[in-house]
LOLOSE-108292 format. One record per residue: residue in one letter; z, y, x of N, C-alpha, C in turn. Coordinates in steps of 0.05 Angstrom, whole numbers, plus 5000, padded with zeros to 4 digits. Each point is the difference from the previous one (the first is absolute). Example, Ala and Ser with C-alpha at 12.3 -4.5 7.8 and 13.67 -1.06 7.14 Angstrom:
2
a515648865264500050244982500050245018;s498650214993500150245016501450224985;
//
This chain:
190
x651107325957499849785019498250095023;x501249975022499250135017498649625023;x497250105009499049715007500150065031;x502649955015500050005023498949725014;x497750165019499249825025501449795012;x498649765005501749875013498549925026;x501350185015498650095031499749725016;x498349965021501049745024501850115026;x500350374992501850145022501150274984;x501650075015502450204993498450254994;x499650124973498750265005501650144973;x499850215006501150184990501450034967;x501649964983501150014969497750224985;x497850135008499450164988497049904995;x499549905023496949875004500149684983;x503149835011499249754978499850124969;x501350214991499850094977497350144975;x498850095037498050134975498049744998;x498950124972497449834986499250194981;x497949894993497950054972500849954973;x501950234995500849874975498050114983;x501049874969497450074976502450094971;x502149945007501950044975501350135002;x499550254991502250345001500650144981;x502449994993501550134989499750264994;x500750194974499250244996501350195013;x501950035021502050095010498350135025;x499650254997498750245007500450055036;x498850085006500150045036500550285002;x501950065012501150254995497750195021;x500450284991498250255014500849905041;x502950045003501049975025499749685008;x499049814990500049785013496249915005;x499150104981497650035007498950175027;x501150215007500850215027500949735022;x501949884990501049865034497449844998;x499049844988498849755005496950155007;x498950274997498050145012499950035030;x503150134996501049975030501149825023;x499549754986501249835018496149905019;x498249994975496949975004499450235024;x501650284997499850155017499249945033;x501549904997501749965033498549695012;x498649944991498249815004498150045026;x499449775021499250075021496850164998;x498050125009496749985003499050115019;x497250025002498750015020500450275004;x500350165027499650305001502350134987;x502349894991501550084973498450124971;x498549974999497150104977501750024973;x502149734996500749964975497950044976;x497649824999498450015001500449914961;x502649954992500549844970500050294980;x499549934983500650174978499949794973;x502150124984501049874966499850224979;x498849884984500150114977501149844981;x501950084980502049884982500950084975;x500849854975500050154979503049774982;x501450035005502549944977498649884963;x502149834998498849894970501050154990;x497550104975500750094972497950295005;x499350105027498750155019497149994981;x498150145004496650034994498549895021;x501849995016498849935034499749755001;x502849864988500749645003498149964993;x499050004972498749924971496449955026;x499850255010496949995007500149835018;x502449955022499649905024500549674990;x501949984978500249714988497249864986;x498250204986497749935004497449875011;x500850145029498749945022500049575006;x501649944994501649875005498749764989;x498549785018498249764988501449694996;x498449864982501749664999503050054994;x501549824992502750045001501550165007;x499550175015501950255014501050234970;x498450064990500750084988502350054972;x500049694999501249834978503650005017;x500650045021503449965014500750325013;x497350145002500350205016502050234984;x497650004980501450194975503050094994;x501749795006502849985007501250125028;x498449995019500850185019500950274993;x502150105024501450254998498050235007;x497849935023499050205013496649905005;x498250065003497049855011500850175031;x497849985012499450105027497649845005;x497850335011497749895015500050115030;x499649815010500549995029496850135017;x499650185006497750135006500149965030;x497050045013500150055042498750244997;x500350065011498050305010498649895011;x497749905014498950005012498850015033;x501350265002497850135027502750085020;x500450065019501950155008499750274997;x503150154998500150354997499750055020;x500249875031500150095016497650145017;x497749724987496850155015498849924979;x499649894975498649984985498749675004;x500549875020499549714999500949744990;x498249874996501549714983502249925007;x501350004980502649885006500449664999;x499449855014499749714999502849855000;x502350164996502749924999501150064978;x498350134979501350174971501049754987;x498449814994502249764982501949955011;x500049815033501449955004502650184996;x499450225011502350204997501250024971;x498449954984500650094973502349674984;x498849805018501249764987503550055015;x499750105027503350095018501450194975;x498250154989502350224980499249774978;x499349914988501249844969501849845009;x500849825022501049855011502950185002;x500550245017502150134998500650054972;x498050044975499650104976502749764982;x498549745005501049854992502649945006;x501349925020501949895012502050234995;x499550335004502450104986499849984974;x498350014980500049944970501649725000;x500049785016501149794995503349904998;x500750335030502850085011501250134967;x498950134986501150124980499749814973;x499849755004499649834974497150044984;x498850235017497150034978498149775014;x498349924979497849795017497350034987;x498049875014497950155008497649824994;x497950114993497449755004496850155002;x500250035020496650035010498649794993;x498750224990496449824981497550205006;x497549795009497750095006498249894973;x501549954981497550004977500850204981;x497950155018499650234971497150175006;x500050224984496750085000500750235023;x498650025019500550205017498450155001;x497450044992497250264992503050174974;x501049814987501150134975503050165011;x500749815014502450185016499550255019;x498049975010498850205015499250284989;x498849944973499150214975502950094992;x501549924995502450094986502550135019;x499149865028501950245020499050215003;x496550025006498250095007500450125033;x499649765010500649955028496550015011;x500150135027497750145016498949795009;x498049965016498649875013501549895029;x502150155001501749925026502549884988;x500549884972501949884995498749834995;x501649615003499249864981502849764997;x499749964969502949935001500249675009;x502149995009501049705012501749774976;x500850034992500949974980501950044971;x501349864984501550144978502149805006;x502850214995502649884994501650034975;x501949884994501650094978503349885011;x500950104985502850035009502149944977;x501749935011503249964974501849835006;x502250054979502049845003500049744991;x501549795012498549664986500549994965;x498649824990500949964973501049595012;x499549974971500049685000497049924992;x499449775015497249925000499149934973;x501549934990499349834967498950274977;x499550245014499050174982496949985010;x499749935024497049805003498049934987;x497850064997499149734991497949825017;x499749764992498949835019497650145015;x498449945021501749885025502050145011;x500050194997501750255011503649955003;x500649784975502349904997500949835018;x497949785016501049845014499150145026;x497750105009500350205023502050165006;x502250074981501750175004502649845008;x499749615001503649935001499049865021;x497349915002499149845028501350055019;x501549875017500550085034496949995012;x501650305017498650075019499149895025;x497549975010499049905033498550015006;x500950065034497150135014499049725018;x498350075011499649845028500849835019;x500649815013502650015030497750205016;x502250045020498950165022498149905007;x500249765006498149785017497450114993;x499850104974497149924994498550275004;x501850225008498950295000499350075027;x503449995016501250055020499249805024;x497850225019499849855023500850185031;x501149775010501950175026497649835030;x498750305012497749995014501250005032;x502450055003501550005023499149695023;
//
């Protein structure tokens, strides 16, 4: 079950589609589809072209999953486990170019999960970025430098059915989706 958006304007079959799902199926993410959906994050706009993202990732059943599923605080851990793939979404920091702050690394880094997502979403895989987890502990276990620090964790897979759930996670998972109206974000200064 796929919980498409119900937009107040015309946007794209790929964007009403994606969401946060929590119910995934054991049905594995292949070597080459994990490659496009790196590469789709690729091609993502940034500052300087810096490509300032870096992922680190580990497949279930992996030594890698297990530690990075660990990481992993409150509930997350309890839907994640079922995921095909984790992913920690890291910034560099500084620029390569002179060694100065890079004050555009998230943003830049949220443009590639965003590309990250939306082709994972084009290939039926779906997606859910989560910021609760231990990040001193994720940090120890990538063993990432003083010029990395990670942005967040993802996991990845193919849908299951929600009723393998359990509460709240079960009705978070059939809820329709909604955002905002424009009105309340969107202001036109013209």
């Amino acid at each position: 079950m796929i919980k498409q958006a119900n937009t107040q304007y015309p946007v794209k079959e790929v964007i009403r589609d994606r969401w946060s799902a929590r119910s995934f199926s054991d049905r594995p993410i292949k070597k080459e589809e994990i490659a496009t959906i790196f590469e789709a994050a690729s091609w993502a706009p940034s500052s300087h072209n810096e490509q300032p993202w870096q992922y680190y990732y580990a497949h279930r059943g992996a030594a890698g999953f297990e530690k990075l599923l660990n990481c992993l605080t409150g509930g997350n851990r309890t839907w994640a486990k079922n995921a095909a793939v984790i992913i920690v979404s890291v910034a560099r920091k500084t620029f390569e170019l002179n060694g100065e702050v890079n004050y555009y690394t998230w943003h830049d880094i949220g443009m590639a999960n965003a590309h990250l997502f939306l082709q994972a979403t084009s290939m039926q895989i779906f997606g859910h970025p989560m910021g609760g987890f231990d990040r001193q502990e994720t940090t120890r276990i990538l063993q990432l430098t003083d010029n990395q620090e990670v942005v967040c964790m993802i996991v990845l897979g193919y849908l299951d059915i929600p009723e393998k759930l359990n509460e709240p996670f079960k009705t978070r998972e059939i809820t329709p989706r909604k955002r905002k109206m424009l009105e309340e974000f969107v202001r036109n200064v013209g």
